[in-house]
C-alpha positions in Angstrom: 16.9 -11.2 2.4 17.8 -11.2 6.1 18.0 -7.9 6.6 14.6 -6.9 4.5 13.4 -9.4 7.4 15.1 -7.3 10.0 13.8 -4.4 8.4 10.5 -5.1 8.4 10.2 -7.0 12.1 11.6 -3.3 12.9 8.9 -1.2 11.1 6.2 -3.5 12.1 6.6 -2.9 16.0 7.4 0.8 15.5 4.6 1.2 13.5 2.2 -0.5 15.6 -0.6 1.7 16.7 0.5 4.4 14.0 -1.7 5.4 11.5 -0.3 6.6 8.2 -1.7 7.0 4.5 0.1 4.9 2.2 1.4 7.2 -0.7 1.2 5.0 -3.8 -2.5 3.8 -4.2 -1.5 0.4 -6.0 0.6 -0.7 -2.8 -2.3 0.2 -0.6 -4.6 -1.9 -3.0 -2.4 -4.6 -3.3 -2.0 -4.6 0.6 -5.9 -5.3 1.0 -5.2 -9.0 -0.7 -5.2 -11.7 2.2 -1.7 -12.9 3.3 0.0 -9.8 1.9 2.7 -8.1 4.7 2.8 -4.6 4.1 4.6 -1.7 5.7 4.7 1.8 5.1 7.2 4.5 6.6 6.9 8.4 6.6 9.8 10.9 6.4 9.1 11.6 10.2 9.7 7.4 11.0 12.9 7.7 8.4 14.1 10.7 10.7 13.5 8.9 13.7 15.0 5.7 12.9 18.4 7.1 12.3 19.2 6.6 16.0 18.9 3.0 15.4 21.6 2.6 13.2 23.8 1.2 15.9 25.1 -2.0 13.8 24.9 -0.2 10.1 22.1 -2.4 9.1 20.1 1.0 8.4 22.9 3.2 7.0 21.1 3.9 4.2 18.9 6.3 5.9 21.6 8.6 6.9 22.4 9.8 3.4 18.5 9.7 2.7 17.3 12.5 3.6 15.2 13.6 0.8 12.8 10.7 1.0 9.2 10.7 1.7 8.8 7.5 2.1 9.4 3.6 1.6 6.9 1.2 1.6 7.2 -2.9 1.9 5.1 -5.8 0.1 5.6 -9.1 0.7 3.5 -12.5 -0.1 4.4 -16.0 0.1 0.6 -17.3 -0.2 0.2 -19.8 -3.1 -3.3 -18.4 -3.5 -2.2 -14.7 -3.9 1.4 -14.5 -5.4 -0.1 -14.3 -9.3 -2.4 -11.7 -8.5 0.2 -10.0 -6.6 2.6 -9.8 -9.5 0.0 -8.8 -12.1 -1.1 -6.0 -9.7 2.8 -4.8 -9.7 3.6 -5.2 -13.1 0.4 -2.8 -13.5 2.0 -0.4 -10.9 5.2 -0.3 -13.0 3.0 1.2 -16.1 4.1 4.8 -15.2 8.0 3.9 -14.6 11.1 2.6 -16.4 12.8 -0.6 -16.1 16.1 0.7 -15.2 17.9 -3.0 -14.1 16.9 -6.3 -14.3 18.8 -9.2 -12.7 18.7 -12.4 -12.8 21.0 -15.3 -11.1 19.9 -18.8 -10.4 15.9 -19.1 -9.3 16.7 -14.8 -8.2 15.3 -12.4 -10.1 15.4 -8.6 -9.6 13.5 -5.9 -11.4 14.4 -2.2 -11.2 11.9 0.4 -11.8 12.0 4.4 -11.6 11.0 8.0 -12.7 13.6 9.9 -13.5 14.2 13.2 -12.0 16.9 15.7 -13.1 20.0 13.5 -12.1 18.2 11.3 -10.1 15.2 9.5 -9.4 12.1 10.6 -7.8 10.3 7.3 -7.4 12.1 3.9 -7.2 10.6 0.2 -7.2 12.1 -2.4 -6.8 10.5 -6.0 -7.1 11.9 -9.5 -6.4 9.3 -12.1 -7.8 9.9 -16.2 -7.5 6.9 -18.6 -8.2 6.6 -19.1 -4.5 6.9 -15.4 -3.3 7.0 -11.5 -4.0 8.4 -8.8 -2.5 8.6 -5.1 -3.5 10.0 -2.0 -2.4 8.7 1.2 -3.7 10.5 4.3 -2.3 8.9 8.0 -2.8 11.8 11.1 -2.9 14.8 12.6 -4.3 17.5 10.4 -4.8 20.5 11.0 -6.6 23.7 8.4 -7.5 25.3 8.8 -3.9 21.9 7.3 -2.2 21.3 5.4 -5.0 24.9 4.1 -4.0 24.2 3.8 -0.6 20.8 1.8 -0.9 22.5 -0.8 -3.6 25.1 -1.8 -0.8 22.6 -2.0 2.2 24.1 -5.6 4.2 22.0 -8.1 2.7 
């Protein structure tokens, strides 16, 4: 989870000041709900953030290079977290649950739409009572990224 912190503190400062359309419309509705984080990244931020993959902490971009985009939920507001996860479970409607994990109080669900070989759309969502996060990513990915993104440093 340390590095989805890195991640984000990343994004958020080189996002500052940018405007940018959210692509999937349940994110950007679920992002309206008070004490949700959410950030969003474009194929032209992806391109430009593979200079900063000094440390490897971001190698995952370099063999991404078909993605659109990856966008970032997280909420850790008592208040919120329920309506969070019913919103996502809603946004999962139109993909498959592909893996689910679970280990200890962790749990991991998978989501995508296939495409040919590989995916075209991928979710990803971490619920625990106390918090949610989700990652929904927007492009072509086939096993090798797919790869690549499963063994991003935690």
């Amino acid at each position: 989870m340390t590095a989805i912190k890195h991640i984000l503190a990343i994004m958020a400062v080189l996002l500052c000041g940018a405007g940018a359309m959210a692509q999937n419309s349940d994110f950007e509705r679920i992002a309206r709900i008070p004490n949700v984080e959410y950030v969003y990244i474009s194929k032209s931020m992806l391109k430009s953030l593979e200079p900063l993959d000094s440390a490897g902490e971001l190698s995952f971009i370099h063999s991404t290079k078909d993605l659109n985009s990856i966008e970032i939920l997280s909420c850790d507001d008592a208040e919120n977290v329920a309506e969070v996860k019913s919103m996502l479970t809603d946004a999962t409607d139109d993909l498959e649950l592909l893996s689910k994990v679970k280990s200890g109080q962790k749990n991991i669900n998978v989501y995508g739409k296939r495409q040919g070989d590989g995916l075209s759309e991928m979710m990803v969502i971490s619920p625990t009572a106390e918090k949610v996060v989700a990652v929904f990513i927007k492009g072509y990915m086939d096993a090798e990224t797919l790869k690549s993104i499963a063994e991003m440093k935690q």
